[in-house]
C-alpha positions in Angstrom: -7.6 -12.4 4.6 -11.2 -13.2 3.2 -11.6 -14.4 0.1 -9.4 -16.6 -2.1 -7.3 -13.0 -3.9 -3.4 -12.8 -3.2 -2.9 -9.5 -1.5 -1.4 -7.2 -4.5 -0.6 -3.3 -5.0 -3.6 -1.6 -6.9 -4.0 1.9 -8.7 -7.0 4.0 -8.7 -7.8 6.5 -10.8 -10.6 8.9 -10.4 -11.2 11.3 -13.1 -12.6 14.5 -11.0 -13.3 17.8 -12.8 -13.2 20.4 -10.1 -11.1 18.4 -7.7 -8.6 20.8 -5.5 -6.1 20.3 -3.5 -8.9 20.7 -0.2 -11.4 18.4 -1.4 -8.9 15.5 -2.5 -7.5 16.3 1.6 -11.1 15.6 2.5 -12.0 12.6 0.0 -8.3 10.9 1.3 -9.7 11.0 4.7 -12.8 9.3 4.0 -10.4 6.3 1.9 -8.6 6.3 5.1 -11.3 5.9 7.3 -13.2 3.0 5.0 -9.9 1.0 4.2 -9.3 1.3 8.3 -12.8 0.2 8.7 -12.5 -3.0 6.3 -8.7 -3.7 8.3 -10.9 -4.0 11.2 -12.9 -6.0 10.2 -9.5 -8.8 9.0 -9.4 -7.6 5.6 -5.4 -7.2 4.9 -6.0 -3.7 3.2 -3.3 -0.4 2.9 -3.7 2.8 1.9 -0.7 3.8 0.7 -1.3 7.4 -0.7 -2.4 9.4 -3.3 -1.2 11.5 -6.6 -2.6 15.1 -7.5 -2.7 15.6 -11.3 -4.4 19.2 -11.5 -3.8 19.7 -15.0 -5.5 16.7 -15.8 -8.2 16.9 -13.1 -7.3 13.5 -12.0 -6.4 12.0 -9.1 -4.5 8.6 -8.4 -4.4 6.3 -5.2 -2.4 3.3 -4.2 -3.7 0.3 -1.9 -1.8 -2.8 -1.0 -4.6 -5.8 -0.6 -7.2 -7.7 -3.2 -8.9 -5.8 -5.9 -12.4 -6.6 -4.5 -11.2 -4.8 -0.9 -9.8 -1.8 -2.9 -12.9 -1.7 -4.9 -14.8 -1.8 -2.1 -13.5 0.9 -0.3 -13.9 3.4 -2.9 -16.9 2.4 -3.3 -17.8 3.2 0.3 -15.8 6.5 0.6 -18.2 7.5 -2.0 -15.5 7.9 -4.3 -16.5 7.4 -7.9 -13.1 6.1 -9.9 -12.5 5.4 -13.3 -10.3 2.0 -13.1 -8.4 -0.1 -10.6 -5.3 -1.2 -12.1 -3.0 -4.1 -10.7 0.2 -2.5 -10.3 3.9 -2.8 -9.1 5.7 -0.7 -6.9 9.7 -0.8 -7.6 12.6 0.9 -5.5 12.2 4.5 -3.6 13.1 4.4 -0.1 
C-alpha cells in the first residue's frame, strides 16, 4: 500500500441539506467508482457502505484503508464531508 499509514476502518460524515435517498444512490456510485479507481492504481482501499440519516440531513460512509486514501476519494467524488473519523467495526455477521 503506498505510503507509511496502517490500513484502518474510517467514518465519513457529510452534512447534506437536501440530500435524498436518489442523490445519495448517485453520490455512492461516484465513491464507488473513485475508491475502485485508487484500488487500481495499488492503493488497499474499501468501500464498505453507507448510512442515510434523513432527519438529520446527514449522511455517513465507511472505508477500510489509510485516512489520506479515504480523504482522497471523497475528495475526488466531489463529495464535500464534514470529518473522517478513525473508527472500529465490532461483531454483525
Amino acid at each position: 500500500m503506498p505510503g507509511c499509514d496502517e490500513s484502518r476502518s474510517y467514518l465519513v460524515e457529510y452534512y447534506w441539506p437536501g440530500v435524498s435517498e436518489q442523490k445519495l444512490v448517485a453520490a455512492a456510485r461516484q465513491i464507488q467508482r473513485a475508491a475502485e479507481d485508487l484500488r487500481g492504481r495499488g492503493h488497499d482501499l474499501r468501500f464498505i457502505g453507507s448510512i442515510f440519516v434523513p432527519i438529520d440531513e446527514t449522511v455517513f460512509c465507511l472505508f477500510d484503508g489509510t485516512e489520506a486514501d479515504v480523504r482522497s476519494v471523497s475528495e475526488q467524488a466531489r463529495v464535500p464531508f464534514e470529518r473522517i473519523l478513525e473508527s472500529l467495526r465490532i461483531g454483525g455477521g
